[in-house]
LOKEVO-787965 format. One record per atom (N, C-alpha, C): x, y, z; atom name; residue in three letters; residue number from 1. Coordinates in Angstrom, 3 decimals, padded with zeros to 6 digits, m for minus. Atoms other than C-alpha are relative to their C-alpha. Layout:
# LOKEVO-787965
+----------+----------+----------+------+------+-----+
!        u !        v !        w ! atom ! rest !  nr !
+----------+----------+----------+------+------+-----+
!        X !        Y !        Z !   CA !  ALA ! NUM !
...
+----------+----------+----------+------+------+-----+
This chain:
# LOKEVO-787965
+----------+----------+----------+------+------+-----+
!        u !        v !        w ! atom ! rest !  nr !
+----------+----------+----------+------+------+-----+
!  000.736 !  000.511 ! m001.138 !    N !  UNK !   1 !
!  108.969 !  129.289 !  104.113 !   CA !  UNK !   1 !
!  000.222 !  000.968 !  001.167 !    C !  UNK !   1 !
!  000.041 ! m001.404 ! m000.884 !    N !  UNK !   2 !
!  108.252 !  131.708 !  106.938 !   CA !  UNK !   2 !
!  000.251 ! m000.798 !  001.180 !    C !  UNK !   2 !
! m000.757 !  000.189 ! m001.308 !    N !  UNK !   3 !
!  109.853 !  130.979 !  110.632 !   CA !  UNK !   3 !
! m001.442 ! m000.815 !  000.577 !    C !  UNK !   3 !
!  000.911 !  001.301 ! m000.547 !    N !  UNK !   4 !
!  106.159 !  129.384 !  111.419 !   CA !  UNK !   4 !
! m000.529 ! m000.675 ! m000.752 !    C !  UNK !   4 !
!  000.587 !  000.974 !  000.561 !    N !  UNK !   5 !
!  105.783 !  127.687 !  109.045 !   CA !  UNK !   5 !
!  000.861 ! m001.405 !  000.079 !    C !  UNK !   5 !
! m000.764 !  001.120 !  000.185 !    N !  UNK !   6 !
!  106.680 !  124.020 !  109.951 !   CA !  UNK !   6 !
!  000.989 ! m000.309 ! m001.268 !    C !  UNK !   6 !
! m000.435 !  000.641 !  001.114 !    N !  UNK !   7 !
!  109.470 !  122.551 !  107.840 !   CA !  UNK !   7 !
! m000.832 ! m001.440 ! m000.082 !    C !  UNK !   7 !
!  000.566 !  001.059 ! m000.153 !    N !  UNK !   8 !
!  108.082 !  119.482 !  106.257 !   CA !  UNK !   8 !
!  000.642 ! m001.381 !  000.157 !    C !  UNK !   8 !
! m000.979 !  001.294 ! m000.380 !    N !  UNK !   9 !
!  108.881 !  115.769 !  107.195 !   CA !  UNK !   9 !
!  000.662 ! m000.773 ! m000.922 !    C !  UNK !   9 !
! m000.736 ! m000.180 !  001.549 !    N !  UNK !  10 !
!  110.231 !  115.455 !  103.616 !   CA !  UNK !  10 !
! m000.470 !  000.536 ! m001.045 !    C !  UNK !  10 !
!  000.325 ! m001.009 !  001.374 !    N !  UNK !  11 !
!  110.615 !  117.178 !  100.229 !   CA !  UNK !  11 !
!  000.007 ! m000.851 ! m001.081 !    C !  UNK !  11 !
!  000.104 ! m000.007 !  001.438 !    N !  UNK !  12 !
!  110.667 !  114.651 !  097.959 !   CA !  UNK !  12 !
! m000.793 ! m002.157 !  000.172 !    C !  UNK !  12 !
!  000.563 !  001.222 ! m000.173 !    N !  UNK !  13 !
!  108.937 !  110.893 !  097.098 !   CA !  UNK !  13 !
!  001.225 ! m000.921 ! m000.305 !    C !  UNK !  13 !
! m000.804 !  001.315 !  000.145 !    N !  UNK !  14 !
!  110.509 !  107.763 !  098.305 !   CA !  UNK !  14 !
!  000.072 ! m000.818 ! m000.662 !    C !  UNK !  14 !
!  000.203 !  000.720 !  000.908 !    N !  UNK !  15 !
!  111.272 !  105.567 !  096.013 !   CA !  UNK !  15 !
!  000.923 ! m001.725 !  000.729 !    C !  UNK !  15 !
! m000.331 !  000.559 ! m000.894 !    N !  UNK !  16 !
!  112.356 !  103.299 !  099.054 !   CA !  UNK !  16 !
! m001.479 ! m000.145 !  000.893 !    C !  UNK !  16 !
!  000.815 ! m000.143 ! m001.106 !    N !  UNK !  17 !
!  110.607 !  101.907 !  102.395 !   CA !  UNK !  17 !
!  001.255 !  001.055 !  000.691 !    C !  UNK !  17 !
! m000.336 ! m001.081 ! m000.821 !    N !  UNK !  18 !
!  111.461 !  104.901 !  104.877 !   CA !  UNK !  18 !
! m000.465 !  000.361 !  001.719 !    C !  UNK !  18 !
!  000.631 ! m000.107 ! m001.203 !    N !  UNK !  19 !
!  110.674 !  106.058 !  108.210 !   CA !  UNK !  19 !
! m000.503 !  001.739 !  000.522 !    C !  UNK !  19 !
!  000.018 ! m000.754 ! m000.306 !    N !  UNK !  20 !
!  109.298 !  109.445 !  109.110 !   CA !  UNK !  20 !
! m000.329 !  000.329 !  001.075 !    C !  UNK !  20 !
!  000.081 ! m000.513 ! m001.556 !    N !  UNK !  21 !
!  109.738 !  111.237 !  112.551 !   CA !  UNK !  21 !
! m000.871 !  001.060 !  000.014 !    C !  UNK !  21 !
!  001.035 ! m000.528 ! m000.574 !    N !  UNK !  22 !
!  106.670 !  112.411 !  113.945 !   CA !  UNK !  22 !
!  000.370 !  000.515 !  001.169 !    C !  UNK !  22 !
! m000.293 ! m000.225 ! m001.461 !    N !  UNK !  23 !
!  108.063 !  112.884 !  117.450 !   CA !  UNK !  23 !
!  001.473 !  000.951 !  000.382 !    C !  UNK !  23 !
! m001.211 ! m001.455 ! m000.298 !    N !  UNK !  24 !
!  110.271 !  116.231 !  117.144 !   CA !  UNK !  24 !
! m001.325 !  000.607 !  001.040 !    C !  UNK !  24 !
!  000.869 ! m000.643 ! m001.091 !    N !  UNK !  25 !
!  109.162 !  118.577 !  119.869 !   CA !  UNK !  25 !
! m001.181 !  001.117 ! m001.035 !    C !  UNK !  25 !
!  001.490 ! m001.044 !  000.658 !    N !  UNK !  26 !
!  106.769 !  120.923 !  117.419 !   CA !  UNK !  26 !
! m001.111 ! m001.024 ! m000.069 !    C !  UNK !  26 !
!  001.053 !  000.680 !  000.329 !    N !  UNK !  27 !
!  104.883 !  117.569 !  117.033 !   CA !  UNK !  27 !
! m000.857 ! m000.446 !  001.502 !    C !  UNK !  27 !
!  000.858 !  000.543 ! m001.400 !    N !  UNK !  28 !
!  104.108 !  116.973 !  120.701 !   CA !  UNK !  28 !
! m000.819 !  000.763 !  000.650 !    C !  UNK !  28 !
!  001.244 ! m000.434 ! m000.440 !    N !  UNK !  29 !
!  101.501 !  119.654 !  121.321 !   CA !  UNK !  29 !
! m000.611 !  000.555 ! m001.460 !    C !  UNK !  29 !
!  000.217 ! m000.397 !  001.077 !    N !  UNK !  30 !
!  100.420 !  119.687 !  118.049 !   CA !  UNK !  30 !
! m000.302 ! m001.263 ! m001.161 !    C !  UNK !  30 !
!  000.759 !  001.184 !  001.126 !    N !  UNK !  31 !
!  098.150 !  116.656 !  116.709 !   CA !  UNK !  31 !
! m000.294 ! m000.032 ! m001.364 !    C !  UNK !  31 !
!  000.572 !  000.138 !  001.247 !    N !  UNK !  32 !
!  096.710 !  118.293 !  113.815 !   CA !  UNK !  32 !
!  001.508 !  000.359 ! m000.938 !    C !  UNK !  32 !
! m001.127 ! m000.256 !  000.457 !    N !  UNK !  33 !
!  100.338 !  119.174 !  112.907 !   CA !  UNK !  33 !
!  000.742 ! m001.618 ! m000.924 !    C !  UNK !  33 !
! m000.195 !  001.668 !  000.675 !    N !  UNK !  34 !
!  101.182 !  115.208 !  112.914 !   CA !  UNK !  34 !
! m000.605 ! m000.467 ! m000.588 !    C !  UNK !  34 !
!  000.692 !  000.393 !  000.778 !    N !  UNK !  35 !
!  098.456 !  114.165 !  111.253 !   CA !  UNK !  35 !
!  000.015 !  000.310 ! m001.591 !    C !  UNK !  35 !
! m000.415 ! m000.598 !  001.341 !    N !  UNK !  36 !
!  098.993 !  116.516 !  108.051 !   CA !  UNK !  36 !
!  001.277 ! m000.372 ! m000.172 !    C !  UNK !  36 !
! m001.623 !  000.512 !  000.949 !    N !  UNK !  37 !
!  102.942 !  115.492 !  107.701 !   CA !  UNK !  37 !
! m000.049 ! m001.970 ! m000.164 !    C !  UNK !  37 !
! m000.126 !  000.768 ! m000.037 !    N !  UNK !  38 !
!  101.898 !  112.318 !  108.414 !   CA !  UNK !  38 !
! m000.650 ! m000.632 ! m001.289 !    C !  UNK !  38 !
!  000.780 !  000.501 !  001.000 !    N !  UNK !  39 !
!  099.181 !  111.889 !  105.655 !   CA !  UNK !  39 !
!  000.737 !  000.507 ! m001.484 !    C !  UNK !  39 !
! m001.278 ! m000.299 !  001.091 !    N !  UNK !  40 !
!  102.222 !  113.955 !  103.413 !   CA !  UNK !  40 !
!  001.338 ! m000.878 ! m000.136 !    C !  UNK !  40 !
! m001.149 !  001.055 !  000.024 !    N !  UNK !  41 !
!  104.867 !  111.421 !  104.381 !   CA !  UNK !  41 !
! m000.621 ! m001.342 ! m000.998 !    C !  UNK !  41 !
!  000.505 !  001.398 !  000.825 !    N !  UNK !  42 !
!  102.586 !  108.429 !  102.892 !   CA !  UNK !  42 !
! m000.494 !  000.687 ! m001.713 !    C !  UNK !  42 !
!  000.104 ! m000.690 !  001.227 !    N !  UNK !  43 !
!  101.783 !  110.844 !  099.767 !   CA !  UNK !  43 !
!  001.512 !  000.006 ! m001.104 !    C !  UNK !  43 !
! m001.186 ! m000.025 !  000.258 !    N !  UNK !  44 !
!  105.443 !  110.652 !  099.471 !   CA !  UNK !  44 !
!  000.844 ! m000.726 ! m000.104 !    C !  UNK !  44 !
! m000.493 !  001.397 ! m000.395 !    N !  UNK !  45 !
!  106.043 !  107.132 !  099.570 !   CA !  UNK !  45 !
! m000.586 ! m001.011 ! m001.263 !    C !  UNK !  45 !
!  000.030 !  000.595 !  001.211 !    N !  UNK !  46 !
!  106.204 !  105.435 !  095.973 !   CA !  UNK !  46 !
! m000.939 ! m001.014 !  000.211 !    C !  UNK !  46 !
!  000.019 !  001.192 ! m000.042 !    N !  UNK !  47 !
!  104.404 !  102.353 !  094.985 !   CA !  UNK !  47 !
!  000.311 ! m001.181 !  000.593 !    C !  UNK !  47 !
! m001.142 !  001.055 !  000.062 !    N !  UNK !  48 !
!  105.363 !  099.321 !  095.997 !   CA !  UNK !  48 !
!  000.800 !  000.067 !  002.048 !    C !  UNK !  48 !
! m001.297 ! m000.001 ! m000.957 !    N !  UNK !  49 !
!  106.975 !  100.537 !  099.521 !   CA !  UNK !  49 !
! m000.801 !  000.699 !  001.604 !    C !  UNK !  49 !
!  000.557 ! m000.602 ! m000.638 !    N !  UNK !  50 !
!  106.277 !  101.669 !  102.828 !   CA !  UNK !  50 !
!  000.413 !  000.623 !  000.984 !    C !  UNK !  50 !
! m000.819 ! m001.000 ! m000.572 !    N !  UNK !  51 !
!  106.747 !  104.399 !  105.471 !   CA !  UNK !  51 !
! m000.144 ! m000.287 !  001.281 !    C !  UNK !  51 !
!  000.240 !  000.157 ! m001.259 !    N !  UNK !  52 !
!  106.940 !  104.244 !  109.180 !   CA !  UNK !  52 !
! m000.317 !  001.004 !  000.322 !    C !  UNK !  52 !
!  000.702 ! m001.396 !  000.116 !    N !  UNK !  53 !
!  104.893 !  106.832 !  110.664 !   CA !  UNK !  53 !
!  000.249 ! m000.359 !  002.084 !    C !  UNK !  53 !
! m000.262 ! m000.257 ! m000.991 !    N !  UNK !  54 !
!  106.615 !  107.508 !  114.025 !   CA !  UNK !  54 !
! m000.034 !  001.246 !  001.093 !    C !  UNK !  54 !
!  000.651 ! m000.852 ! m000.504 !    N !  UNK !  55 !
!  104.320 !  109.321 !  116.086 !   CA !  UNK !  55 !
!  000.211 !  000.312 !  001.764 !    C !  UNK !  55 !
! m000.117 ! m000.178 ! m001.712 !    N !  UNK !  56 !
!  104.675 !  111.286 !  119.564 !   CA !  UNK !  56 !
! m000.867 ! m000.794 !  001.180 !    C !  UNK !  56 !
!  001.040 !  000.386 ! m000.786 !    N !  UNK !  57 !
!  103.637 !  109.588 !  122.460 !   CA !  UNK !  57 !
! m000.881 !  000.989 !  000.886 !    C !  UNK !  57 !
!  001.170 ! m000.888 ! m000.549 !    N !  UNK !  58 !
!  101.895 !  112.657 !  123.603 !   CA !  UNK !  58 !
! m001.765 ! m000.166 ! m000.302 !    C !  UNK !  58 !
!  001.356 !  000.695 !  000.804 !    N !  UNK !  59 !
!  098.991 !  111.557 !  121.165 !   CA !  UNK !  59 !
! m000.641 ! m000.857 !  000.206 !    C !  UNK !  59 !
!  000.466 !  001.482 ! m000.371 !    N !  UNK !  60 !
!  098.408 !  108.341 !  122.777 !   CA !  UNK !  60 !
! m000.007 ! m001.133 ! m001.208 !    C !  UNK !  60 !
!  000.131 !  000.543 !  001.394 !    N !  UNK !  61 !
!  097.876 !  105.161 !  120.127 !   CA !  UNK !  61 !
! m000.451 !  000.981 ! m000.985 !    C !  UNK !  61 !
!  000.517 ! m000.400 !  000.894 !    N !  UNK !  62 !
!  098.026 !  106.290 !  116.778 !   CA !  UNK !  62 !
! m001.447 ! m000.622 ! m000.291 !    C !  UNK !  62 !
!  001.945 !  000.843 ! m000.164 !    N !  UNK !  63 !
!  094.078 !  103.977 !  116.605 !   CA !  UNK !  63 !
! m000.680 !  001.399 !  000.052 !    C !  UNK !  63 !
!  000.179 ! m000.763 ! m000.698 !    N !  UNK !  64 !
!  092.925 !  106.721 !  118.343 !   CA !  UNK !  64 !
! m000.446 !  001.640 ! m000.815 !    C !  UNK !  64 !
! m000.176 ! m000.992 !  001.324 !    N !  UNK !  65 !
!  093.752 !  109.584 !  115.838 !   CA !  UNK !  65 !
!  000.377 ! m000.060 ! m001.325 !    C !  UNK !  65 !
! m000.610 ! m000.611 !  001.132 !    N !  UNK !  66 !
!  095.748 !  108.868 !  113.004 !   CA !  UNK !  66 !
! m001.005 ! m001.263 ! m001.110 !    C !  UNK !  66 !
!  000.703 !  001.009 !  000.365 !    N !  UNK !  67 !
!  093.741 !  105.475 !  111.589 !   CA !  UNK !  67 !
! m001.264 ! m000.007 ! m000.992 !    C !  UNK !  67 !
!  000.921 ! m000.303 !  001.085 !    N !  UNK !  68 !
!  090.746 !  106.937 !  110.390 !   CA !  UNK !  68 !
!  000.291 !  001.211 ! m000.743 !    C !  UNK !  68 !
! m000.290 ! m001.202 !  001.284 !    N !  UNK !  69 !
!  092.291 !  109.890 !  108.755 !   CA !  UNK !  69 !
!  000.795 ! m000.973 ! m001.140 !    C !  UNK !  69 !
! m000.795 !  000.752 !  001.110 !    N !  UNK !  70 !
!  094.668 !  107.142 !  106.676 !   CA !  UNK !  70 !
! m001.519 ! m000.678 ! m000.738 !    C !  UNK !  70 !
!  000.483 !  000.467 !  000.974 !    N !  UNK !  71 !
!  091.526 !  105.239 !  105.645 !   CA !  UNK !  71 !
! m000.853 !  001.182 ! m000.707 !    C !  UNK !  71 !
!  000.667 ! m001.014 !  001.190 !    N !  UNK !  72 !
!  089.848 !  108.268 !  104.619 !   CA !  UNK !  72 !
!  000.378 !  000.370 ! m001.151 !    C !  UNK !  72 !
! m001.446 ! m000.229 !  001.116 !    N !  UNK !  73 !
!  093.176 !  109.162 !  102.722 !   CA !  UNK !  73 !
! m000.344 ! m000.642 ! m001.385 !    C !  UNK !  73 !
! m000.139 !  001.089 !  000.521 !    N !  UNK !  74 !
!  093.607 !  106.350 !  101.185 !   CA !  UNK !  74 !
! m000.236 ! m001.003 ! m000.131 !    C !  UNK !  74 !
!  000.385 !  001.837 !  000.387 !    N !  UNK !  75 !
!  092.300 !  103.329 !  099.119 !   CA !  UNK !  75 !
!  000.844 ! m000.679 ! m000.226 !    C !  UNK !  75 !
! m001.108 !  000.746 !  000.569 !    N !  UNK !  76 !
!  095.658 !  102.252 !  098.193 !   CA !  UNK !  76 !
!  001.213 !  000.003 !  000.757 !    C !  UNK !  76 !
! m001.254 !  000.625 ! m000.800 !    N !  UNK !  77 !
!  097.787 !  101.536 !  101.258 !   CA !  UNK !  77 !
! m000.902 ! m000.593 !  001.074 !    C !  UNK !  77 !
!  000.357 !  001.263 ! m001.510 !    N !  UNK !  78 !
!  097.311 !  099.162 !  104.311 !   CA !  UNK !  78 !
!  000.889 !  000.674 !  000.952 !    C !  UNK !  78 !
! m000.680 ! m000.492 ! m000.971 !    N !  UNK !  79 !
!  098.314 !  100.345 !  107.729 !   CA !  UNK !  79 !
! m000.257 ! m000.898 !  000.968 !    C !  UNK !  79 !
! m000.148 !  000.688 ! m001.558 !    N !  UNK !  80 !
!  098.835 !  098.677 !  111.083 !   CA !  UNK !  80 !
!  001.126 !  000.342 !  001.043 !    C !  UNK !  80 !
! m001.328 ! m000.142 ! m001.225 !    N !  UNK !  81 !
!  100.607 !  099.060 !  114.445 !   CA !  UNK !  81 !
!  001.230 ! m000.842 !  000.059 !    C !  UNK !  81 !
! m001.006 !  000.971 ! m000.118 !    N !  UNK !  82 !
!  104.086 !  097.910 !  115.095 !   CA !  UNK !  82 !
!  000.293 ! m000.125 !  001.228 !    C !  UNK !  82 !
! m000.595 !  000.191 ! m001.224 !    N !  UNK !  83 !
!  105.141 !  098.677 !  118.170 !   CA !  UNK !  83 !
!  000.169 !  001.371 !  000.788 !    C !  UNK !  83 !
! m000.313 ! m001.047 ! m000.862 !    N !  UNK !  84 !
!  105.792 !  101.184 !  120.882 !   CA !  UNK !  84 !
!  001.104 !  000.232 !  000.414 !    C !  UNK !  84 !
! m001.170 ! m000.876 !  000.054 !    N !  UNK !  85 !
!  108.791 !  103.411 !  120.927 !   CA !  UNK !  85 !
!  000.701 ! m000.686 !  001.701 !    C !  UNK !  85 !
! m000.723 ! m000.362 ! m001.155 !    N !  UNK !  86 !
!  111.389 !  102.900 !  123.933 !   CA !  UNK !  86 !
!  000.033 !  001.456 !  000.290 !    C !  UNK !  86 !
! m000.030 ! m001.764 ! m000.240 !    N !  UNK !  87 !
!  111.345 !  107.060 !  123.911 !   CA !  UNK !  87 !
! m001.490 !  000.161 !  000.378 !    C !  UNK !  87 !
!  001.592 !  000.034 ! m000.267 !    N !  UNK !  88 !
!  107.333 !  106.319 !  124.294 !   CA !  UNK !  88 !
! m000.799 !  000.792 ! m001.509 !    C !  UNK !  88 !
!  000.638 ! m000.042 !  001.168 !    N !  UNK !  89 !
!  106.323 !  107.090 !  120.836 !   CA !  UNK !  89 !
! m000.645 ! m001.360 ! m000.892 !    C !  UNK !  89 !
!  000.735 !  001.248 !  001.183 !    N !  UNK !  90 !
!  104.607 !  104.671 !  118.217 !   CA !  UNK !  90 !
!  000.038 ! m000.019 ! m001.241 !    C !  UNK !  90 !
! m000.415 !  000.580 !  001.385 !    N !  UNK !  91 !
!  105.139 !  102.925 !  115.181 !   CA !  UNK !  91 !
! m001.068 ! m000.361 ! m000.821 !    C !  UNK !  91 !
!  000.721 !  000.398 !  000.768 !    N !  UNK !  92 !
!  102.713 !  102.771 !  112.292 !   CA !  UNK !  92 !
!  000.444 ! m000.069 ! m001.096 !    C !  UNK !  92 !
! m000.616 !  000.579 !  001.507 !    N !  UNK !  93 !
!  103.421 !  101.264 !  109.158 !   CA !  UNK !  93 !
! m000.856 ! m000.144 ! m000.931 !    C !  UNK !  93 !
!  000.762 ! m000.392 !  001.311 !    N !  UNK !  94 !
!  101.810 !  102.060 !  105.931 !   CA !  UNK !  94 !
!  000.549 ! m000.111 ! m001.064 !    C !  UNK !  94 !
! m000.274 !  000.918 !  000.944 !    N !  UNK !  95 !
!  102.145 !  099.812 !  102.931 !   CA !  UNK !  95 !
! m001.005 !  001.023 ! m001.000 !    C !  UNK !  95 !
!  000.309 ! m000.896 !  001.218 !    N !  UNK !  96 !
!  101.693 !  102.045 !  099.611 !   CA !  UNK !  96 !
!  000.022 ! m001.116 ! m001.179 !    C !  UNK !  96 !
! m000.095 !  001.124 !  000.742 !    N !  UNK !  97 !
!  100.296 !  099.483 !  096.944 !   CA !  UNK !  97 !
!  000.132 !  000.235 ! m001.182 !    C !  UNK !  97 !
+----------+----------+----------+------+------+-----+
C-alpha cells in the first residue's frame, strides 16, 4: 500500500456486530473517501450482524449522502439513524441479513 493510499477501515469480515470509524481526520474533507470504506465496512460484516457506520460530522446527516449509496449497495441489509455523536459525528446502523 503506497503512503496515499488510505489504509482501510478493516481487513477482514466480521463475524460479529462491530463499529467502524468514519471520523479519523483523512475522513473529514473527504466524503467520497467515507462513503467507499463505508460501503467496504458493510461488505465486511457477516450475515446475521451489523456494523455501525460512524461518520464525520463534517458531512452533515449521513440521509444526506450515505443512504442512497447503501440502498443502491444493497438488497440485503436495513439501515437507519441512531444518533448523533457527542464529538459531532453520526451513527448509522446497518443490519446485514
Amino acid at each position: 500500500m503506497s503512503d496515499s493510499t488510505p489504509e482501510p477501515v478493516t481487513d477482514h469480515v466480521h463475524e460479529s456486530s462491530w463499529s467502524a470509524n468514519l471520523e479519523l481526520p483523512r475522513h473529514a474533507d473527504d466524503r467520497a473517501l467515507t462513503v467507499e470504506q463505508a460501503l467496504d465496512a458493510v461488505r465486511k460484516t457477516a450475515s446475521g450482524y451489523h456494523v455501525n457506520l460512524v461518520t464525520h460530522g463534517n458531512h452533515g446527516h449521513p440521509e444526506t449522502y450515505l443512504f442512497d449509496e447503501l440502498r443502491d449497495a444493497f438488497d440485503d441489509a436495513e439501515y437507519r439513524f441512531v444518533e448523533r455523536c457527542g464529538c459531532g459525528g453520526y451513527v448509522t446502523r446497518v443490519h446485514v441479513e
